[in-house]
KOLNURO-50857 format. One record per residue: residue number from 0; residue in one letter; chain; z, x, y of N, C-alpha, C in turn. Coordinates in steps of 0.1 Angstrom, whole numbers, plus 5000, padded with zeros to 4 digits. Layout:
N
r i = NUM	aa = A	ch = A	n.w = Z	n.u = X	n.v = Y	ca.w = Z	ca.u = X	ca.v = Y	c.w = Z	c.u = X	c.v = Y
...
***
This chain:
140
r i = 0	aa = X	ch = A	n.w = 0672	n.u = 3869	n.v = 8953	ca.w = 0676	ca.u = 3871	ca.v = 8967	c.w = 0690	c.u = 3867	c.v = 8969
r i = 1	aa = X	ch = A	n.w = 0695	n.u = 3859	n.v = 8963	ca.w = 0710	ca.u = 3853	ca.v = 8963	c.w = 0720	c.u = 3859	c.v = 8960
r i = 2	aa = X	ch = A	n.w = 0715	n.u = 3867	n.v = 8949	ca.w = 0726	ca.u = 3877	ca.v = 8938	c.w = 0724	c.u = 3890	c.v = 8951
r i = 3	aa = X	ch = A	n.w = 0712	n.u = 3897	n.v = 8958	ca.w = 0707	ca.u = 3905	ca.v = 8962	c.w = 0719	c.u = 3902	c.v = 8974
r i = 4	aa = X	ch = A	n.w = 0723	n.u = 3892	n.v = 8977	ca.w = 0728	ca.u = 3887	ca.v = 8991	c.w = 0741	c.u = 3888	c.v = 8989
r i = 5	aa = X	ch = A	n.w = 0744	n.u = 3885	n.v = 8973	ca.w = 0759	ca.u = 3886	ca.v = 8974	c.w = 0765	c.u = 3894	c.v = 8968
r i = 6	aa = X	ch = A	n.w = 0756	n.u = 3904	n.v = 8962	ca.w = 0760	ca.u = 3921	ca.v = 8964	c.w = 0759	c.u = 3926	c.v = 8974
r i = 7	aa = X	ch = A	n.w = 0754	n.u = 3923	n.v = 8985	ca.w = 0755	ca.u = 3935	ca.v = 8996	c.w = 0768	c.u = 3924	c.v = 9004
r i = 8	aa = X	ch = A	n.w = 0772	n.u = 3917	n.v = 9004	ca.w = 0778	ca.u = 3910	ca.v = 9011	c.w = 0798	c.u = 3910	c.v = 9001
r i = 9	aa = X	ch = A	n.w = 0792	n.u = 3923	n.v = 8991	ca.w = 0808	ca.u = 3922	ca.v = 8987	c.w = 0811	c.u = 3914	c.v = 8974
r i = 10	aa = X	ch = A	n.w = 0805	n.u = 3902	n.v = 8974	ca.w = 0808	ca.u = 3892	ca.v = 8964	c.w = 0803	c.u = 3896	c.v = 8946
r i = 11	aa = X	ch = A	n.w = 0812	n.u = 3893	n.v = 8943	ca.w = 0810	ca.u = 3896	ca.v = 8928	c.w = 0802	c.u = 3890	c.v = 8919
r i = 12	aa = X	ch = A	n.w = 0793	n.u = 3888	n.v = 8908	ca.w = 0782	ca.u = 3884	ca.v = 8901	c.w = 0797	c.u = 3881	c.v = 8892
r i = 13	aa = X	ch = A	n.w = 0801	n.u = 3867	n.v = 8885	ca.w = 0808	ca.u = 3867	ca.v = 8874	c.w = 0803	c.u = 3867	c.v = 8862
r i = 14	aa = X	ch = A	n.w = 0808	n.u = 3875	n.v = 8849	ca.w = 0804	ca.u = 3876	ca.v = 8837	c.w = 0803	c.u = 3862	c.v = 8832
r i = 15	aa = X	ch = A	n.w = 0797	n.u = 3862	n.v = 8821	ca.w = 0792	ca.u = 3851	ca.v = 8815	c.w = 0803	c.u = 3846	c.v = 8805
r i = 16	aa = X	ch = A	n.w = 0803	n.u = 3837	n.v = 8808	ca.w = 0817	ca.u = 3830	ca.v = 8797	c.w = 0819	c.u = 3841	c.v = 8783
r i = 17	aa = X	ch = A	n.w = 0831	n.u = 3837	n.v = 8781	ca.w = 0837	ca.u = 3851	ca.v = 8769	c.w = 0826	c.u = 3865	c.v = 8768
r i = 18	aa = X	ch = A	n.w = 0830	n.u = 3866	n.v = 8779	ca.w = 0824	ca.u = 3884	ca.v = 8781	c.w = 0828	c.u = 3889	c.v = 8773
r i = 19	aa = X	ch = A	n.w = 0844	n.u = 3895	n.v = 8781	ca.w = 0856	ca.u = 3898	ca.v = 8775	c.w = 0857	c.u = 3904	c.v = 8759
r i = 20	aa = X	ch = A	n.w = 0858	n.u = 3892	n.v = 8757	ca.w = 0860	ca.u = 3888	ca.v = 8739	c.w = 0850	c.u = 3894	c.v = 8735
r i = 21	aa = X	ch = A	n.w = 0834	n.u = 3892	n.v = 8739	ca.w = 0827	ca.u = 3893	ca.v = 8731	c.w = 0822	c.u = 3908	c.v = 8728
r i = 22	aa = X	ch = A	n.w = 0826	n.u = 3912	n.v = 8741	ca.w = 0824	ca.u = 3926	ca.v = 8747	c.w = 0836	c.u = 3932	c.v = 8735
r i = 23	aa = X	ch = A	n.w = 0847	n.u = 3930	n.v = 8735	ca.w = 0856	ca.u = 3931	ca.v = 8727	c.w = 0853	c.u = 3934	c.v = 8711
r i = 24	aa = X	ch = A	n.w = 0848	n.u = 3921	n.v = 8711	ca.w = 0844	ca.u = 3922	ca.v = 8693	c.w = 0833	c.u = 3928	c.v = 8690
r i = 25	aa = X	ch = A	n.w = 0822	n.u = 3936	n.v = 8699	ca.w = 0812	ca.u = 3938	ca.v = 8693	c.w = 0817	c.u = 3954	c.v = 8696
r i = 26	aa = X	ch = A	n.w = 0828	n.u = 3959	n.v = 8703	ca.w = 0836	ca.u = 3972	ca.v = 8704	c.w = 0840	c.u = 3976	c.v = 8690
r i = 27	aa = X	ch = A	n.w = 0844	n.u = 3968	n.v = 8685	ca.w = 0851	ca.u = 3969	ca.v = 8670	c.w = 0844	c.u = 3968	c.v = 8663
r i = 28	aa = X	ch = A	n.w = 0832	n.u = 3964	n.v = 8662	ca.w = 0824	ca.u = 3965	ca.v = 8647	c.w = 0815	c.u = 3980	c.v = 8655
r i = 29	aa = X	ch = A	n.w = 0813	n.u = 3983	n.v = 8665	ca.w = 0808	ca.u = 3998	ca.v = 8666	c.w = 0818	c.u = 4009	c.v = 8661
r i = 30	aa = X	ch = A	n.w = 0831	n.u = 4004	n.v = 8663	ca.w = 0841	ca.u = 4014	ca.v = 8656	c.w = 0843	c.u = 4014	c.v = 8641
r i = 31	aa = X	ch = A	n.w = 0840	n.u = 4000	n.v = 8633	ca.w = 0840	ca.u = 4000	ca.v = 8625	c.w = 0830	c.u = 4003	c.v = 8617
r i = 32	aa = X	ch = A	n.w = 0818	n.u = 4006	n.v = 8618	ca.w = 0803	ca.u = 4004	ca.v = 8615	c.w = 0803	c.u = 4023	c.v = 8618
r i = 33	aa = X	ch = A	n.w = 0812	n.u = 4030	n.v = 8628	ca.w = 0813	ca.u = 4045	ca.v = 8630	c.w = 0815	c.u = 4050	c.v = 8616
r i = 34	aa = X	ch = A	n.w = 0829	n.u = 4042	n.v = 8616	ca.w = 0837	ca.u = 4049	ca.v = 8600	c.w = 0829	c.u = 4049	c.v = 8591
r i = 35	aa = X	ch = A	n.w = 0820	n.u = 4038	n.v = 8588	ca.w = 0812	ca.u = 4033	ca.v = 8578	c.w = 0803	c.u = 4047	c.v = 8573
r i = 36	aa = X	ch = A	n.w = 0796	n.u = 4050	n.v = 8587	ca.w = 0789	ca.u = 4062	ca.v = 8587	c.w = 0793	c.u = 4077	c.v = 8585
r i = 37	aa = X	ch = A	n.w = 0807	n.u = 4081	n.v = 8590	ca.w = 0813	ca.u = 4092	ca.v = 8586	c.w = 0817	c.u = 4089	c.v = 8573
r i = 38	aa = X	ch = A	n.w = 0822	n.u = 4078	n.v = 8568	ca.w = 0825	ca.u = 4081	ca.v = 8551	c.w = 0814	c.u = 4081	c.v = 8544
r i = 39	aa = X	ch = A	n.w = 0799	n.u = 4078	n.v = 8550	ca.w = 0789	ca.u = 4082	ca.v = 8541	c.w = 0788	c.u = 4093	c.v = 8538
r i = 40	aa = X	ch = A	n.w = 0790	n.u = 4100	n.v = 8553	ca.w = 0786	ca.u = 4116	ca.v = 8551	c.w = 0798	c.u = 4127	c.v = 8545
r i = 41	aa = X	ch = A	n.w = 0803	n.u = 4117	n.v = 8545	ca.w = 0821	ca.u = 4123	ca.v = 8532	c.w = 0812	c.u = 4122	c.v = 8519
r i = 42	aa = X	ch = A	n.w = 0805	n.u = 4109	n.v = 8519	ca.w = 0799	ca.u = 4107	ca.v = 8503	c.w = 0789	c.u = 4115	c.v = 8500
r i = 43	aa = X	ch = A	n.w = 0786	n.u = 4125	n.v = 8508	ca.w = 0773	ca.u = 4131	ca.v = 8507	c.w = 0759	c.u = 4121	c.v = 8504
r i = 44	aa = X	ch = A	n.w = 0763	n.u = 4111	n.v = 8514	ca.w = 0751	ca.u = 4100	ca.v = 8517	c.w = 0743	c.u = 4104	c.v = 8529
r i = 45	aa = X	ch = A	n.w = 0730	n.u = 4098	n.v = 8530	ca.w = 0724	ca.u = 4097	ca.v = 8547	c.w = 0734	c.u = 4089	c.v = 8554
r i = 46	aa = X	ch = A	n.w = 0733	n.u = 4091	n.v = 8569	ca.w = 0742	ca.u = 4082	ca.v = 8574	c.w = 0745	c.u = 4070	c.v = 8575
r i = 47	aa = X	ch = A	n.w = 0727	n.u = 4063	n.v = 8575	ca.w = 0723	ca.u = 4051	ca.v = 8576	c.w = 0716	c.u = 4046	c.v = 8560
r i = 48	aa = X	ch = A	n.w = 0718	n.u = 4036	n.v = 8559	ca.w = 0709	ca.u = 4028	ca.v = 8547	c.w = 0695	c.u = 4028	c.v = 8551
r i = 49	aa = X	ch = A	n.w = 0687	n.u = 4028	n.v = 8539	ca.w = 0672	ca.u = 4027	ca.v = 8546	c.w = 0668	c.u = 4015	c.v = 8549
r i = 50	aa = X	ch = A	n.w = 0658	n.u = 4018	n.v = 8554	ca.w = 0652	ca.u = 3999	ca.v = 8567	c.w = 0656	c.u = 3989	c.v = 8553
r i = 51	aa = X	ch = A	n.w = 0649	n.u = 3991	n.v = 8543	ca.w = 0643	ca.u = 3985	ca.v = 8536	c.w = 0655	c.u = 3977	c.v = 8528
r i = 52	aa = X	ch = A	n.w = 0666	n.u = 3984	n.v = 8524	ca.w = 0678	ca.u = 3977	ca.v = 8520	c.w = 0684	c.u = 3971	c.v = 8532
r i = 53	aa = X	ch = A	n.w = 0685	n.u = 3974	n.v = 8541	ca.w = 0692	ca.u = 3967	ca.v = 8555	c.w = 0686	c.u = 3953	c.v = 8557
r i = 54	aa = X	ch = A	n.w = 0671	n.u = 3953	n.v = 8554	ca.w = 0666	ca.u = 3940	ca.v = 8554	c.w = 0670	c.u = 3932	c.v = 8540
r i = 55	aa = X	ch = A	n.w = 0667	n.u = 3939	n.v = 8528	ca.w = 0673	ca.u = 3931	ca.v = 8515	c.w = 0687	c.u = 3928	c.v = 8516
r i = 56	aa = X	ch = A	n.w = 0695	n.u = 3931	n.v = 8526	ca.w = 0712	ca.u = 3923	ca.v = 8524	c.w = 0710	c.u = 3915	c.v = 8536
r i = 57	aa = X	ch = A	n.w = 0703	n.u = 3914	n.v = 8547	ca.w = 0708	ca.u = 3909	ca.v = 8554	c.w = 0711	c.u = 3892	c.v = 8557
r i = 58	aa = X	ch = A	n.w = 0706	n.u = 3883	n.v = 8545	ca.w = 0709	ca.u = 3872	ca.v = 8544	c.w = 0715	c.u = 3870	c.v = 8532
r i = 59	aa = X	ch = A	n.w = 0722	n.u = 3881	n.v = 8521	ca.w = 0730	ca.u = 3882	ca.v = 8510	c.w = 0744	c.u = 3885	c.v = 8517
r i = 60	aa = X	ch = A	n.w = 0757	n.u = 3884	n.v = 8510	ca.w = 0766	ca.u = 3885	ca.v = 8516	c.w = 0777	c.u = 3900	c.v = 8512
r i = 61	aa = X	ch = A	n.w = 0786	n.u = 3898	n.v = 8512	ca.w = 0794	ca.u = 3910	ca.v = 8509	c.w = 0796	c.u = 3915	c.v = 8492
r i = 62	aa = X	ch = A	n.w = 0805	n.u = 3901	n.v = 8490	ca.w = 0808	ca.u = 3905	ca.v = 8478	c.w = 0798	c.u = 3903	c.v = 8467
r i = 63	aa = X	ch = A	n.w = 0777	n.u = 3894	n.v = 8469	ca.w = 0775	ca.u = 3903	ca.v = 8459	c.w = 0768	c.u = 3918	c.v = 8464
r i = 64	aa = X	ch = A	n.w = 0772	n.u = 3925	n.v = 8472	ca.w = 0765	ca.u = 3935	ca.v = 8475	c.w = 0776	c.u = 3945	c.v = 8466
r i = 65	aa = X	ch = A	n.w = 0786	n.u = 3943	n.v = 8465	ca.w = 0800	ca.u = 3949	ca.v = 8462	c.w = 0794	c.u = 3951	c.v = 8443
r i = 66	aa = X	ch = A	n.w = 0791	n.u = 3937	n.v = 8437	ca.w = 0787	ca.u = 3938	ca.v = 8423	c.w = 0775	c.u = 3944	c.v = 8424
r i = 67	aa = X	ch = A	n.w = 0781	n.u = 3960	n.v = 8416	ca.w = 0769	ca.u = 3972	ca.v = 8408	c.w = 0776	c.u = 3972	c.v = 8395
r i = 68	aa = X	ch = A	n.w = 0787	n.u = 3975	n.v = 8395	ca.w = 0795	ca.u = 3977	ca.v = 8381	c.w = 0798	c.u = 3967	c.v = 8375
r i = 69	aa = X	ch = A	n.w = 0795	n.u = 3972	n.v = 8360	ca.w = 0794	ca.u = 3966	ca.v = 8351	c.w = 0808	c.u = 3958	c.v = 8345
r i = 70	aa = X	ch = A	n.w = 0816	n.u = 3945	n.v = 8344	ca.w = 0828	ca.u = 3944	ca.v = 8339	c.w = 0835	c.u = 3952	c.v = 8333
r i = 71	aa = X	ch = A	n.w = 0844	n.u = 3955	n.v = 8337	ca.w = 0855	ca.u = 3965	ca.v = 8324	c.w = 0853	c.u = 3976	c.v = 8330
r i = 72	aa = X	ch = A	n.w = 0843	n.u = 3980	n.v = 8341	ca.w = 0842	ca.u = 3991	ca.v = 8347	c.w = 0855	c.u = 4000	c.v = 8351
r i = 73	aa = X	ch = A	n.w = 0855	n.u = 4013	n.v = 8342	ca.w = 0869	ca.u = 4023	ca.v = 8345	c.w = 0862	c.u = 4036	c.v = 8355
r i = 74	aa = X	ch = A	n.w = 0871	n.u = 4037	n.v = 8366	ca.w = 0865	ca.u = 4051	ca.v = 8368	c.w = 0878	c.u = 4058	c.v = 8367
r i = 75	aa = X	ch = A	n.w = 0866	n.u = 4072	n.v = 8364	ca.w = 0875	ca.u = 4086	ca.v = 8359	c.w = 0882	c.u = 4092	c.v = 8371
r i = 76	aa = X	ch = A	n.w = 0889	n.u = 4100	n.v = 8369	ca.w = 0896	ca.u = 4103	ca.v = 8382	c.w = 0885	c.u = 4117	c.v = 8388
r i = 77	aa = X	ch = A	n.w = 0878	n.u = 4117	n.v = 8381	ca.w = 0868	ca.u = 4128	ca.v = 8387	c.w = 0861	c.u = 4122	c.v = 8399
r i = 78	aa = X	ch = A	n.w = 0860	n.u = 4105	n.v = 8398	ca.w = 0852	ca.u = 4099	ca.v = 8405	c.w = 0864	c.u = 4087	c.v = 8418
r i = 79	aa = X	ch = A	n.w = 0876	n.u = 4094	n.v = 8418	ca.w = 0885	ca.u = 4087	ca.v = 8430	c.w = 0878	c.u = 4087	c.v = 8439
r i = 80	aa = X	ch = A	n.w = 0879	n.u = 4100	n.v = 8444	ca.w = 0871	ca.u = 4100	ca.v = 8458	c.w = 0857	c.u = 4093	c.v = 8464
r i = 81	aa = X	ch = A	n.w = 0845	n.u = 4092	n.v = 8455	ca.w = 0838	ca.u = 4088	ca.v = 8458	c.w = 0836	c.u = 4072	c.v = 8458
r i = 82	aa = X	ch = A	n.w = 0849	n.u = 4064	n.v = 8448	ca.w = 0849	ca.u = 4054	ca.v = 8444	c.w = 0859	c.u = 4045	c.v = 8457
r i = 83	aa = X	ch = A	n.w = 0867	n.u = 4058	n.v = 8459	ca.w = 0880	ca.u = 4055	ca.v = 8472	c.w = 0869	c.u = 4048	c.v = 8487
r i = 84	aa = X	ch = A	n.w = 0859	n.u = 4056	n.v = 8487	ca.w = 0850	ca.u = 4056	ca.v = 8500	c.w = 0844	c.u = 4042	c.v = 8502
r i = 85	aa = X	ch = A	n.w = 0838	n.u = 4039	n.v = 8487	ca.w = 0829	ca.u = 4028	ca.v = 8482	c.w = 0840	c.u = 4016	c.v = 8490
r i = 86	aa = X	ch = A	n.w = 0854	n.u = 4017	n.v = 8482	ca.w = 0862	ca.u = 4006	ca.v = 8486	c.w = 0861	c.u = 4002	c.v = 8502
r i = 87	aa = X	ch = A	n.w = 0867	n.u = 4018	n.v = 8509	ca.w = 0864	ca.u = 4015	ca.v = 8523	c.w = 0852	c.u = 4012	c.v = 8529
r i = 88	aa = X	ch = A	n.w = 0842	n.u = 4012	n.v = 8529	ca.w = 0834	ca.u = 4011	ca.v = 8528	c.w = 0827	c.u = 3993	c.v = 8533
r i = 89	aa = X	ch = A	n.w = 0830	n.u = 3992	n.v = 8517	ca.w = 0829	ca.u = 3975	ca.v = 8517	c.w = 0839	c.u = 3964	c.v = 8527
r i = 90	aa = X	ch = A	n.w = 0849	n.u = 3973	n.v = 8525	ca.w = 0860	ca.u = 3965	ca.v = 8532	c.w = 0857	c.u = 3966	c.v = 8551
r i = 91	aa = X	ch = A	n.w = 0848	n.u = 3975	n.v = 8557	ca.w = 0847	ca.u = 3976	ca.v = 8567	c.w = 0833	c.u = 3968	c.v = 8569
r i = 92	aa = X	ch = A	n.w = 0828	n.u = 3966	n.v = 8559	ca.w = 0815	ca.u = 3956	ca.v = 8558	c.w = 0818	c.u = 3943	c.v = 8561
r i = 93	aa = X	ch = A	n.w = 0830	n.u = 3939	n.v = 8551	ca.w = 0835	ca.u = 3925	ca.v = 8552	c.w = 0842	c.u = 3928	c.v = 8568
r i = 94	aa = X	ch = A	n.w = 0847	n.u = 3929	n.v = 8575	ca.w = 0851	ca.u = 3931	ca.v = 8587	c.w = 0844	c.u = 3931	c.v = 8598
r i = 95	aa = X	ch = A	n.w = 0830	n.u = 3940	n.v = 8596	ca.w = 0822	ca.u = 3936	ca.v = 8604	c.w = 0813	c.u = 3921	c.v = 8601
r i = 96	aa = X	ch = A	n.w = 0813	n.u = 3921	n.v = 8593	ca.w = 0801	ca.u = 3905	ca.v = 8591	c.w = 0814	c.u = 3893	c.v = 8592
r i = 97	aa = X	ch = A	n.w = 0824	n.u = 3895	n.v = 8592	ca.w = 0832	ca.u = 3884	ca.v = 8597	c.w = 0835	c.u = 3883	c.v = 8607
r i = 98	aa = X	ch = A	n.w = 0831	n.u = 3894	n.v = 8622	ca.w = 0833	ca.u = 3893	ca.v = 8634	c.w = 0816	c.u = 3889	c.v = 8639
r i = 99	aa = X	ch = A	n.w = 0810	n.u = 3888	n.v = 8632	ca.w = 0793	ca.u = 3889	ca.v = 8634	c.w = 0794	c.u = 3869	c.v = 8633
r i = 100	aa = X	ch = A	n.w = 0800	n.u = 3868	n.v = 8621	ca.w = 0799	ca.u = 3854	ca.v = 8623	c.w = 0804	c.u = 3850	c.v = 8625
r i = 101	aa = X	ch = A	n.w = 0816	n.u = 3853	n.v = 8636	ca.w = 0821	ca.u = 3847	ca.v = 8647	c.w = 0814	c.u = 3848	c.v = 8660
r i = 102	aa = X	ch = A	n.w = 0808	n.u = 3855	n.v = 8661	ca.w = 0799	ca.u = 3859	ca.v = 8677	c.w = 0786	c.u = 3851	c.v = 8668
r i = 103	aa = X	ch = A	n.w = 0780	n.u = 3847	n.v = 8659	ca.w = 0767	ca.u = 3839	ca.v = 8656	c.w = 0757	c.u = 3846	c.v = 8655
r i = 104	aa = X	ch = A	n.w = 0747	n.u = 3839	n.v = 8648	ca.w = 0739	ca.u = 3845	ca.v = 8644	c.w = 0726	c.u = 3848	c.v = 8655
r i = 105	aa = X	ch = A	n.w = 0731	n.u = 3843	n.v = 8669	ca.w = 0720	ca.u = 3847	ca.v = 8679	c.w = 0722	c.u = 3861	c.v = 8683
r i = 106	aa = X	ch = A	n.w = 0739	n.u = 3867	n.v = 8680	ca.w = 0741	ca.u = 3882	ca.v = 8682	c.w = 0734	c.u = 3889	c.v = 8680
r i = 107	aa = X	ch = A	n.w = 0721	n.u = 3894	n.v = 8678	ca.w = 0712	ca.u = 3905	ca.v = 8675	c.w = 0716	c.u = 3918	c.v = 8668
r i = 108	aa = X	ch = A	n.w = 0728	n.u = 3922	n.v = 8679	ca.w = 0733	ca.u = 3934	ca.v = 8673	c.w = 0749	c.u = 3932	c.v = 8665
r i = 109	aa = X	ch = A	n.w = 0754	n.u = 3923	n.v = 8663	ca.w = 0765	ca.u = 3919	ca.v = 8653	c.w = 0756	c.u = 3918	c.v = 8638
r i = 110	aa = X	ch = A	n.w = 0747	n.u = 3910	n.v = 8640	ca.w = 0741	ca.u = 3904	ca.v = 8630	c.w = 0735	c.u = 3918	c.v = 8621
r i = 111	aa = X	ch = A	n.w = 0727	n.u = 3927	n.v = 8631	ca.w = 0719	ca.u = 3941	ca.v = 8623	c.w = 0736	c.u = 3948	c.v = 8622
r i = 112	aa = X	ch = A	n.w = 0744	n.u = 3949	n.v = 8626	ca.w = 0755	ca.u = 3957	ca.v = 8621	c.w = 0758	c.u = 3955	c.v = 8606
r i = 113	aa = X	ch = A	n.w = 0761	n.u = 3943	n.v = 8606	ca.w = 0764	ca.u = 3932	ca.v = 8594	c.w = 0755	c.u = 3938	c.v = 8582
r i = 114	aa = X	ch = A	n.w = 0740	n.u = 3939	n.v = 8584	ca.w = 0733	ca.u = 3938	ca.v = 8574	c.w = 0734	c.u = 3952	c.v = 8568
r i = 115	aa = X	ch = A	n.w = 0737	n.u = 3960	n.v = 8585	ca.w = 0731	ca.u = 3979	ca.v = 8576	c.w = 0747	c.u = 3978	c.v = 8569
r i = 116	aa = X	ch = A	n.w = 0759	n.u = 3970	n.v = 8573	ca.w = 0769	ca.u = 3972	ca.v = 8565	c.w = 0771	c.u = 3971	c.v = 8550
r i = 117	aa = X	ch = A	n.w = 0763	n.u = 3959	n.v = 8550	ca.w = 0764	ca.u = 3952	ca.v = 8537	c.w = 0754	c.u = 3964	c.v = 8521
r i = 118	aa = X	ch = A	n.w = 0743	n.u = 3972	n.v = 8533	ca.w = 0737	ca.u = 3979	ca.v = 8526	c.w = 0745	c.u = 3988	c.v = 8520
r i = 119	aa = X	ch = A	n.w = 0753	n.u = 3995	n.v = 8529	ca.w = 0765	ca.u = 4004	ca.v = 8528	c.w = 0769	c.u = 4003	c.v = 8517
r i = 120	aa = X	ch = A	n.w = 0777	n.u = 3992	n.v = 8520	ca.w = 0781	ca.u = 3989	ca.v = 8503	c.w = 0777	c.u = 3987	c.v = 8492
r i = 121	aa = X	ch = A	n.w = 0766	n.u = 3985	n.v = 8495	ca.w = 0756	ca.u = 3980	ca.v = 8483	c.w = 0752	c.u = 3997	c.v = 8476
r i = 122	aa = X	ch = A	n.w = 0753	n.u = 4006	n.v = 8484	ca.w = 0747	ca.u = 4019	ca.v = 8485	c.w = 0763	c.u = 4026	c.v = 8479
r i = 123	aa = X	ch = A	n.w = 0771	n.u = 4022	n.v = 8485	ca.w = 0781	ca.u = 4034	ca.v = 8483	c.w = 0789	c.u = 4024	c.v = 8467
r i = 124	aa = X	ch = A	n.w = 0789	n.u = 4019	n.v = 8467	ca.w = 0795	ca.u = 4009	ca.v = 8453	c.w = 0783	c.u = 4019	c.v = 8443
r i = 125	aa = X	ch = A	n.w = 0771	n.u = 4014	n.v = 8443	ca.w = 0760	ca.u = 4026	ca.v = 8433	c.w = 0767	c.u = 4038	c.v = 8432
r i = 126	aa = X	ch = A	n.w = 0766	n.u = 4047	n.v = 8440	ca.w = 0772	ca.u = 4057	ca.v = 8441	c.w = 0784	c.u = 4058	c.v = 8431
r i = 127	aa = X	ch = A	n.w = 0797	n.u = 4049	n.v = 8431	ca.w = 0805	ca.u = 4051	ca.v = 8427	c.w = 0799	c.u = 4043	c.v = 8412
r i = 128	aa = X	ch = A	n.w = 0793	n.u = 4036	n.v = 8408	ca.w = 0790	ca.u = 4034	ca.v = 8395	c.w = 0785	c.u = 4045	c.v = 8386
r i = 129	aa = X	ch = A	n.w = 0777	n.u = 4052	n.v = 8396	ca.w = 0767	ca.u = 4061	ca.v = 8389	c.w = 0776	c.u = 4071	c.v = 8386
r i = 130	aa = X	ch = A	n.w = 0785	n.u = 4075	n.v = 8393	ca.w = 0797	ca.u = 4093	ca.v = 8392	c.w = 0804	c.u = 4085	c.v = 8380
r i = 131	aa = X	ch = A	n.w = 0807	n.u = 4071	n.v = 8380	ca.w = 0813	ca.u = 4071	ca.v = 8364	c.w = 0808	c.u = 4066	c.v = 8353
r i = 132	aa = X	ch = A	n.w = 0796	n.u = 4066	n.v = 8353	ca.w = 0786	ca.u = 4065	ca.v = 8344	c.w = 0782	c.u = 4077	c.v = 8339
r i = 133	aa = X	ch = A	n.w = 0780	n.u = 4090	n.v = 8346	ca.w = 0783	ca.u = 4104	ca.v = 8337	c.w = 0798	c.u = 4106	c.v = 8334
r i = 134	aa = X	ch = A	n.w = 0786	n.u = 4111	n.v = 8318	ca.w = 0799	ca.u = 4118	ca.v = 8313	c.w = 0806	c.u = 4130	c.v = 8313
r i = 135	aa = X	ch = A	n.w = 0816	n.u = 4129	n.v = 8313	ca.w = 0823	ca.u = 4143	ca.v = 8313	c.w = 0819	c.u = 4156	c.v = 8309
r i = 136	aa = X	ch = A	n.w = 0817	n.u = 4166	n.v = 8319	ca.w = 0811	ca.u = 4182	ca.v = 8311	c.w = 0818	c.u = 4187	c.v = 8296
r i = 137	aa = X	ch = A	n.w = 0812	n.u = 4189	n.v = 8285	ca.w = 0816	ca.u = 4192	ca.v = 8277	c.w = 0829	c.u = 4205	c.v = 8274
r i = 138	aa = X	ch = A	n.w = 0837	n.u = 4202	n.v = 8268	ca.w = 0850	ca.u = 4210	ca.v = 8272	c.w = 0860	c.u = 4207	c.v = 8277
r i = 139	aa = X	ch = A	n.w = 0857	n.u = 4190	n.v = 8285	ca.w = 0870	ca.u = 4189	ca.v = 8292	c.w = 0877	c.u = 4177	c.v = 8285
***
């Protein structure tokens, strides 16, 4: 009835402490969490990770989501591109789960961004292990 009184009466309802900001930072991990998605579908990936790995990272962190490859791991230049993606990829992972745990872990939707991210990588790193784990067509 109050709030009802002091919208019709003109007066403004004020946002809740660090609106702003928070409204802010959770802008940027939708922008960043976009890219994440169009470079999947550069990688000829689904857009999204499936439930099921989103839940297996989401209390793991970045960089071991990052370890698929094996030490001493070389890739061929047949495999830049898909290896190039993997990098961005992760790196927009770490970017979002560092803005997630700044906004905390009661953020609902920082926190699910965080985890489908970390899948990402977990997904697009494979990817690039696996293109340099075949070998070369014979003849080249």
């Amino acid at each position: 009835m109050v709030i009802g009184g002091l919208v019709a009466c003109g007066g403004e309802i004020p946002p809740p402490p660090g609106w702003p900001k928070k409204l802010q930072m959770e802008n940027e991990i939708t922008a960043l969490w976009t890219q994440i998605r169009d470079w999947r579908r550069e990688a000829h990936m689904d857009l999204d990770p499936i439930r099921s790995d989103v839940f297996q990272w989401r209390n793991r962190t970045v960089p071991e989501a990052k370890r698929v490859c094996t030490d001493g791991h070389v890739v061929p230049p047949s495999c830049n591109d898909v290896c190039d993606l993997s990098v961005a990829i992760c790196d927009n992972a770490e970017a979002i789960c560092g803005i997630a745990a700044e906004l905390g872990p009661q953020d609902d939707y920082a926190q699910e961004k965080c985890a489908s991210a970390k899948a990402s990588c977990r997904e697009a790193k494979q990817h690039c292990c696996n293109c340099s784990a075949t070998p070369p067509p014979e003849g080249t």
